[in-house]
C-alpha positions in Angstrom: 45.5 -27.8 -9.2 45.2 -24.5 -7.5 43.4 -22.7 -10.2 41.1 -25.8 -11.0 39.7 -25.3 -7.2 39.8 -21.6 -7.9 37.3 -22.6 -11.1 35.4 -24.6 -8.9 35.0 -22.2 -6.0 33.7 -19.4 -8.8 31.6 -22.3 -9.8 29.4 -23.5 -6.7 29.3 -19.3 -5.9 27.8 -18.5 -9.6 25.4 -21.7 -8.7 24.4 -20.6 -5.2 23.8 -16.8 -6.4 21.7 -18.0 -9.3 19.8 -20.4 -7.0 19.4 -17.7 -4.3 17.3 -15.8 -7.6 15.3 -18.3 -8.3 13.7 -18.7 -4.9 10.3 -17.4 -5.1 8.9 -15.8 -1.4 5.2 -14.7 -1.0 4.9 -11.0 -1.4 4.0 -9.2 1.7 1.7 -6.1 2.5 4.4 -3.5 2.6 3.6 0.0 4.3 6.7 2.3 4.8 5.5 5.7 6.7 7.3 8.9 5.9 6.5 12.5 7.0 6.6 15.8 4.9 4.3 17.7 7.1 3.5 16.5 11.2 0.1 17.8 10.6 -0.7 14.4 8.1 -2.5 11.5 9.8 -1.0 8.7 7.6 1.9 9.4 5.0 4.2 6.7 3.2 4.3 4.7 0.3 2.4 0.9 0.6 2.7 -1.6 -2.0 0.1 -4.4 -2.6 1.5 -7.3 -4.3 0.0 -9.8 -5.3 0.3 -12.9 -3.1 1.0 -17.3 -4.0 -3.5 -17.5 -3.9 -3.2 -14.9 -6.7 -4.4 -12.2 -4.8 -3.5 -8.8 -3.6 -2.6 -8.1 -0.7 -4.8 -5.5 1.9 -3.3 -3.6 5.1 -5.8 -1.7 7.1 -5.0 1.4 9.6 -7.1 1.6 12.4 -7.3 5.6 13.8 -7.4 5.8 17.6 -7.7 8.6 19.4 -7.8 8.3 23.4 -8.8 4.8 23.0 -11.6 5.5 20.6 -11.7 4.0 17.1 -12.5 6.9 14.7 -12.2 5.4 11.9 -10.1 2.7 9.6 -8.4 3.0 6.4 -8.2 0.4 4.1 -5.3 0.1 1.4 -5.7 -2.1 -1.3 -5.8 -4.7 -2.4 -4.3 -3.6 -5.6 -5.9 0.1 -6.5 -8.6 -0.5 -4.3 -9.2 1.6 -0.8 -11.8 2.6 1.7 -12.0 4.2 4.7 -14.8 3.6 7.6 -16.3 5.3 10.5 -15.4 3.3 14.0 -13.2 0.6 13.9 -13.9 -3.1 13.7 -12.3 -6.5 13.5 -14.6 -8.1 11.1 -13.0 -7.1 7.6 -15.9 -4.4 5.6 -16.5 -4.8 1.9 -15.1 -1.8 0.3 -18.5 -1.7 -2.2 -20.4 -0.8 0.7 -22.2 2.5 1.2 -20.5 2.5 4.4 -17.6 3.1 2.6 -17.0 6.7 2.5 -14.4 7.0 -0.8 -16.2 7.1 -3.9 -15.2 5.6 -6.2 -13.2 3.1 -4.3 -11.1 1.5 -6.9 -8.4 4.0 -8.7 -8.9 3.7 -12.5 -5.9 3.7 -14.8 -5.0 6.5 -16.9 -2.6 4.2 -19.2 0.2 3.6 -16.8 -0.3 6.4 -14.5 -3.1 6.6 -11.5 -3.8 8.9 -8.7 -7.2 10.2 -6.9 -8.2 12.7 -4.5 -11.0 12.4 -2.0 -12.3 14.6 0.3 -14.4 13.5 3.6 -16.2 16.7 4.9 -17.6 14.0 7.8 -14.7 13.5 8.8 -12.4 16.3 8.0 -9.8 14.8 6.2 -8.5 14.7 2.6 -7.2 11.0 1.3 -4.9 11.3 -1.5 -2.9 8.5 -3.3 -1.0 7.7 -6.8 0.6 4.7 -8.0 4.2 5.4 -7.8 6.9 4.6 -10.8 8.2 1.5 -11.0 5.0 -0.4 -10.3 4.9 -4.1 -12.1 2.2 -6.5 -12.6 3.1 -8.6 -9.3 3.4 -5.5 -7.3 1.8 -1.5 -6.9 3.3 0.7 -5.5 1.2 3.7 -3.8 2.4 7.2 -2.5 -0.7 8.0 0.0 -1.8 11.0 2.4 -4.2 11.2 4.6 -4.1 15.0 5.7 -6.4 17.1 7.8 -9.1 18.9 5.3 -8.0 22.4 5.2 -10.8 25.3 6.1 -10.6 28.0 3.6 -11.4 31.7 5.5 -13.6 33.3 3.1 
């Protein structure tokens, strides 16, 4: 008797893990900041995953200084970003010539992506690449957005 309830009780957990795997939850925007040098403005990793409508999910940054919008960054969705003077609440469309990144969607190079922009008008350097590990349902992005460095020649 003992080690038929033992059976079952290995059962209904074996059942309940495998269910628990099964269960499918909407992917969220994910941003995770991290800092390698105090002088970057944004630093992290942000995946854009693709979400139960089909698409990708979008985070946007808005840069405030002293209760001024500077300027917004937009991550995704997918391998797409932008980043605008000001800041807004209406949503931009990253193909417009407001936006300042050109080009604004990160082509692949097989499986491996990364870009490098550089916005003199703003004096800041915007660097991302799509980190390892990245699937179809999900990218992953390793991004800086750094001060633009003023070379003393």
């Amino acid at each position: 008797m003992r080690s038929f309830l033992a059976r079952g009780a290995w059962l209904s957990t074996g059942l309940l893990a495998a269910s628990a795997l099964l269960v499918v939850r909407p992917a969220a925007a994910q941003f995770t900041p991290f800092s390698h040098d105090p002088r970057n403005v944004l630093e992290g990793n942000w995946q854009s995953c693709r979400e139960t409508d089909g698409r990708y999910s979008e985070r946007v940054y808005d840069h405030v200084v002293n209760g001024v919008g500077r300027f917004e960054v937009h991550m995704g969705p997918r391998r797409e970003f932008a980043i605008f003077k000001g800041v807004q609440d209406e949503h931009r469309d990253h193909e417009s010539r407001d936006n300042l990144l050109k080009p604004f969607r990160v082509a692949m190079d097989g499986s491996r992506a990364s870009q490098k922009w550089e916005i003199p008008s703003l004096n800041l350097v915007f660097t991302v690449a799509l980190g390892g590990g990245s699937r179809s349902e999900c990218e992953s992005w390793f991004i800086t957005l750094a001060p633009l460095e003023k070379t003393s020649h």
